[in-house]
C-alpha positions as CSV (number, residue, x, y, z in Angstrom):
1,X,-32.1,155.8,-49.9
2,X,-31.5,152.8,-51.5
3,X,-35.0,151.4,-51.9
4,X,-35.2,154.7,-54.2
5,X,-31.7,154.1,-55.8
6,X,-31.7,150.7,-56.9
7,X,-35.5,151.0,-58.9
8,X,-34.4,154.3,-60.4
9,X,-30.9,153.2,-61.4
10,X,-32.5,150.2,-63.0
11,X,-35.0,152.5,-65.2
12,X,-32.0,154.8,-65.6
13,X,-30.0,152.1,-67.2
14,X,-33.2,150.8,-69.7
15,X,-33.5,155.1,-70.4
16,X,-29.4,155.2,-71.4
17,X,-29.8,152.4,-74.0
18,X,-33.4,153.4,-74.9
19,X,-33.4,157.2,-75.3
20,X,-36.9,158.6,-75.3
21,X,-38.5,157.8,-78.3
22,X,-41.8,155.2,-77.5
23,X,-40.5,152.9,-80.6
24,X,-37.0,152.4,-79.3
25,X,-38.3,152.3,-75.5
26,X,-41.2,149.8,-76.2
27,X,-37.9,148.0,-78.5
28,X,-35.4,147.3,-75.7
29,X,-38.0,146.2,-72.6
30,X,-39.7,143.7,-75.1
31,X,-36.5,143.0,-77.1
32,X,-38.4,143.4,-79.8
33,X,-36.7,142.4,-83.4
34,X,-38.1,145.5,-84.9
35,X,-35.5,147.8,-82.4
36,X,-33.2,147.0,-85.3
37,X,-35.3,148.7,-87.8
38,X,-35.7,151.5,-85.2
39,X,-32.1,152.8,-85.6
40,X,-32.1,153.6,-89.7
41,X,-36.3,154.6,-89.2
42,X,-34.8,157.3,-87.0
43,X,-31.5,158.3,-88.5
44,X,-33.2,158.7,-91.9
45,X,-35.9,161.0,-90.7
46,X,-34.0,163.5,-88.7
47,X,-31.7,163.5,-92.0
48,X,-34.5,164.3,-94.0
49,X,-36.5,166.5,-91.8
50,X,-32.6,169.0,-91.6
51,X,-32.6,169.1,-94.9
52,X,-36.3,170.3,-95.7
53,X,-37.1,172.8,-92.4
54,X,-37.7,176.2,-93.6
55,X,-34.6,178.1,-94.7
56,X,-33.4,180.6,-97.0
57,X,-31.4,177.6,-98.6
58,X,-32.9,174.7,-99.6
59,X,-31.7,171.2,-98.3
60,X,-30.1,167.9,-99.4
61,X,-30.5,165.3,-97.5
62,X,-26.7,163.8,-98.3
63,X,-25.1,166.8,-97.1
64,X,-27.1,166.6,-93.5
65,X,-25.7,163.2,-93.4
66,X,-22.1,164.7,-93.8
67,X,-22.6,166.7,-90.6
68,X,-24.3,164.3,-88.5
69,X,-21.0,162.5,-89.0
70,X,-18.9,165.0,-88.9
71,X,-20.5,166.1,-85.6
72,X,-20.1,162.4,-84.0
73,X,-16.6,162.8,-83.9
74,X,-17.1,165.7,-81.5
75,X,-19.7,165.1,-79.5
76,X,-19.1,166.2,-75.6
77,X,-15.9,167.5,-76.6
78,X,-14.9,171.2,-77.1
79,X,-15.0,172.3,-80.5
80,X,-15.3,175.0,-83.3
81,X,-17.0,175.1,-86.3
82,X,-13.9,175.8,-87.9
83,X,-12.4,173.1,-86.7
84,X,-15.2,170.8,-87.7
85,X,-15.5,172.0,-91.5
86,X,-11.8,171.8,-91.9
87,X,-11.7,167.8,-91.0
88,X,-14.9,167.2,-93.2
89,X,-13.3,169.3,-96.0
90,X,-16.0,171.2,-95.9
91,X,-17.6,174.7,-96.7
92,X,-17.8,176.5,-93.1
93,X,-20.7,178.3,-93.8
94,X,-22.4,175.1,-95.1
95,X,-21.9,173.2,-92.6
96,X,-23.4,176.4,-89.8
97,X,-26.1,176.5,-92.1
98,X,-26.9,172.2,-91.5
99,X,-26.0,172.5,-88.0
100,X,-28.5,175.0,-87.7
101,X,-31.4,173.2,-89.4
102,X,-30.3,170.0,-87.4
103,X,-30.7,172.3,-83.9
104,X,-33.8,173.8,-85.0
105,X,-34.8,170.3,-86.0
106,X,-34.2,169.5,-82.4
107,X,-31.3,166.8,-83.5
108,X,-28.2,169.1,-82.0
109,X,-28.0,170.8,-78.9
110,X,-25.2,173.5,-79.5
111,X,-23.6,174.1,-75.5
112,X,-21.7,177.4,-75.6
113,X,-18.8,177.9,-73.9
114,X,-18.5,180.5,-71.5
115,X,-15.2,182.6,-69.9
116,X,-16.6,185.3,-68.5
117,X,-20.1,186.6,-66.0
118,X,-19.2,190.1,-66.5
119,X,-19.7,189.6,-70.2
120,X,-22.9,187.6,-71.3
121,X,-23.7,188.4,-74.4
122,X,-20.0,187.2,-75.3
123,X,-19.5,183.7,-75.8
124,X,-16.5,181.8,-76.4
125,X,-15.5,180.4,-80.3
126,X,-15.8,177.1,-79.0
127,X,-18.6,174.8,-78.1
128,X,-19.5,171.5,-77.4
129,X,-22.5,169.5,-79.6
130,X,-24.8,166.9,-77.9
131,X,-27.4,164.8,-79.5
132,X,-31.0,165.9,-78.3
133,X,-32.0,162.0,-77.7
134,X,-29.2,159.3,-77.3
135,X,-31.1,157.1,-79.9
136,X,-30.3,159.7,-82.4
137,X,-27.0,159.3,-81.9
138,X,-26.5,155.5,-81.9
139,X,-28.6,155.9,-85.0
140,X,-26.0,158.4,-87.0
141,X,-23.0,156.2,-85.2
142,X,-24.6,152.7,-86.3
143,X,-25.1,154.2,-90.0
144,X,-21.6,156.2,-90.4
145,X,-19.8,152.9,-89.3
146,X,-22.4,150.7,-90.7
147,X,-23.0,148.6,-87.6
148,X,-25.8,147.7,-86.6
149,X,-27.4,150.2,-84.1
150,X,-28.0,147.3,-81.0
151,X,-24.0,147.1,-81.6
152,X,-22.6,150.0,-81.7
153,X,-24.6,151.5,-78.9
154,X,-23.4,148.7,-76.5
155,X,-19.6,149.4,-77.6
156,X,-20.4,153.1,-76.7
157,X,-22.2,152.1,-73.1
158,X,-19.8,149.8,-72.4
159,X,-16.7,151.9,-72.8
160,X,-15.3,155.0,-71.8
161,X,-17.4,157.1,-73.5
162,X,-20.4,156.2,-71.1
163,X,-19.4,159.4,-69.6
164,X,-20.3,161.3,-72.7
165,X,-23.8,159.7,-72.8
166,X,-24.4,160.4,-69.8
167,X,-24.1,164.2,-70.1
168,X,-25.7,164.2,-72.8
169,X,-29.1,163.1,-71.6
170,X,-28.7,165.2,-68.7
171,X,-27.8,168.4,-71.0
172,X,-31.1,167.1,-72.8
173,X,-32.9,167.4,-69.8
174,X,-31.6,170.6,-68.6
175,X,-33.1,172.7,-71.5
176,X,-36.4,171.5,-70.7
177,X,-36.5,172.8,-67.6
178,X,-37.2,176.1,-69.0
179,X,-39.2,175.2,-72.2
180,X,-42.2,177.4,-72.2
181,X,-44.4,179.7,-74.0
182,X,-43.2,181.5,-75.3
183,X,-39.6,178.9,-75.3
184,X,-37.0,180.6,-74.2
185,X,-33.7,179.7,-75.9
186,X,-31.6,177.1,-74.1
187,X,-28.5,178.9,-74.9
188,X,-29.4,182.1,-72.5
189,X,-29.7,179.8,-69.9
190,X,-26.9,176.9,-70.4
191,X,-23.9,176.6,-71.1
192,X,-20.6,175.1,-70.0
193,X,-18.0,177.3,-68.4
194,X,-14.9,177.6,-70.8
195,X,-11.5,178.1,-69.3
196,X,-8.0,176.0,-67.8
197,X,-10.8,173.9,-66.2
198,X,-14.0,173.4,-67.1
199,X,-17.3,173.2,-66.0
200,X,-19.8,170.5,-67.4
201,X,-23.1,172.8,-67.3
202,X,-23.5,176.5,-66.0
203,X,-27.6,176.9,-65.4
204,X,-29.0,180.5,-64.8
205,X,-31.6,180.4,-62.9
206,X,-34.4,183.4,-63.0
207,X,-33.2,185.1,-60.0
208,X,-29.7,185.6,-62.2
209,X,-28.0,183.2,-60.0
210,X,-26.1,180.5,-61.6
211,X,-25.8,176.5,-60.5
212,X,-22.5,175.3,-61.5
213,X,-23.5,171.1,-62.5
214,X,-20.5,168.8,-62.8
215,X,-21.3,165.1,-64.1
216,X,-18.6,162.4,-62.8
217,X,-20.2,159.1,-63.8
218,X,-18.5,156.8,-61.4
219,X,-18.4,155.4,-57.7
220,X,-16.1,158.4,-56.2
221,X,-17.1,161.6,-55.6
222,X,-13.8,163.8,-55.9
223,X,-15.2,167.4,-55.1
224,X,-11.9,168.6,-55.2
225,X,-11.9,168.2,-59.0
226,X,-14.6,170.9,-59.5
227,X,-13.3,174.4,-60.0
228,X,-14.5,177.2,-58.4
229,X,-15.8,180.0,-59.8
230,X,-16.4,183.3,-57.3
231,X,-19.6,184.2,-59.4
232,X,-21.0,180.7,-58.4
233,X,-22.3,180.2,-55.5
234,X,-24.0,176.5,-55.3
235,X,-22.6,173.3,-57.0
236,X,-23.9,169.9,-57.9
237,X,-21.6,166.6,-58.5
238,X,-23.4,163.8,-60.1
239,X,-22.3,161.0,-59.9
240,X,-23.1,157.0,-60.3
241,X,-23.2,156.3,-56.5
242,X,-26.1,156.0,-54.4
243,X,-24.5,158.7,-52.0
244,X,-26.6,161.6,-51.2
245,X,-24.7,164.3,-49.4
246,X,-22.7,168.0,-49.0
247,X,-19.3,168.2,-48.8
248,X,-17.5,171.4,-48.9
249,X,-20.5,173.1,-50.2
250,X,-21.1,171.0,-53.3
251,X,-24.4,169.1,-53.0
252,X,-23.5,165.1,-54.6
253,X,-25.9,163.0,-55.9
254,X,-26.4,159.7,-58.0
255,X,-27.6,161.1,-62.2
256,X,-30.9,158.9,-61.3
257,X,-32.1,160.8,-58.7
258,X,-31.1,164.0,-60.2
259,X,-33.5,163.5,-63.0
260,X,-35.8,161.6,-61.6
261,X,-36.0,165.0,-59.6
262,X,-36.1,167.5,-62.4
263,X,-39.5,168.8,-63.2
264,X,-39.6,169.4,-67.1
265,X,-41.8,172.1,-68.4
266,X,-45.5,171.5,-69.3
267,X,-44.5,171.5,-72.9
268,X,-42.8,167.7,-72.3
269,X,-44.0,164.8,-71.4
């Protein structure tokens, strides 16, 4: 197992400073001097781009800057929208109508919380915001505390928070699984499970049976941590290891392989 793990955790590490975009990727194997430029090239166009897609409101840029920070402060974390406009002093309906364009802009991913299977139409109030590409993020971080983007991306890897960044690229990778044609939208088939403990991801799968996916980035592997849910039947722990196993019915494996797994649709690359 470890002739696989060791290459892939490697790559895995490049992909978590990297994101997906070929400019920042090609940026941090060559450690290339234009990465820098990379970081306010990106940050300015998904601004931009939230503030002109189609809507029956027209955009400004500045105030789609106001929500990507906002939204930073948040990210992995459970929240509201009320919650979010009150601390940004902010219109709540402006700021769902931004967050909007920034999730149809493919910027956002908007994870619902969930407290109930008997009830699926009804979410929770509260949900929990990821950035669709980790380079987007370090891009709106780097700009709302002007540091440079190589910086502040490194404070966030190197901290606690590498947690955070790590679900995030795996909730980025989850909605792809089922991105077809016509796309089916990612919040009919995950979200995070809402109650006195949570869980990360909840993924429906087509036969209406539902994966439960818990993401503990580091060396243990506490299955006992997971709750259990009677309308969920299988389990996944990720986790930073190179351990590949089942234990009490919850199948354990190291986030590399787990995506290195994953077959996106035919709409991705």
């Amino acid at each position: 197992m470890k002739r696989y793990f060791l290459p892939l955790n490697k790559f895995f590490d490049l992909y978590i400073k990297s994101g997906g975009y070929p400019i920042s990727i090609n940026g941090v194997i060559t450690n290339s001097l234009h990465l820098s430029s990379a970081y306010e090239e990106i940050y300015n166009y998904i601004k931009n781009d939230a503030a002109t897609i189609t809507s029956s409101l027209s955009g400004n840029p500045l105030k789609a800057g106001l929500v990507l920070s906002g939204v930073l402060d948040f990210v992995g974390g459970k929240v509201s929208y009320s919650k979010i406009a009150q601390k940004m002093s902010m219109n709540k309906s402006t700021l769902v109508n931004y967050s909007n364009r920034l999730e149809n802009s493919f910027v956002f991913l908007d994870i619902k919380g969930m407290k109930s299977f008997k009830n699926k139409l009804k979410d929770s109030e509260v949900k929990k915001f990821y950035f669709s590409d980790v380079f987007m993020h370090y891009s709106a971080g780097a700009t709302k505390y002007g540091k440079t983007g190589d910086v502040y991306s490194a404070e966030l890897i190197n901290s606690t928070n590498i947690g955070t960044i790590v679900k995030e690229i795996i909730a980025g990778h989850l909605i792809r699984l089922k991105e077809k044609d016509p796309m089916l939208l990612y919040g009919t088939y995950l979200k995070f499970y809402d109650d006195n403990k949570e869980i990360d991801f909840i993924y429906r799968k087509e036969d209406e049976q539902y994966i439960g996916i818990e993401v503990k980035y580091q060396n243990s592997t506490p299955t006992r941590d997971i709750k259990r849910v009677s309308e969920i039947q299988n389990y996944i722990l990720l986790t930073k290891s190179s351990e590949v196993k089942i234990k009490n019915n919850i199948a354990i494996f190291p986030v590399c392989l787990f995506l290195a797994l994953l077959q996106d649709s035919k709409n991705n690359l």
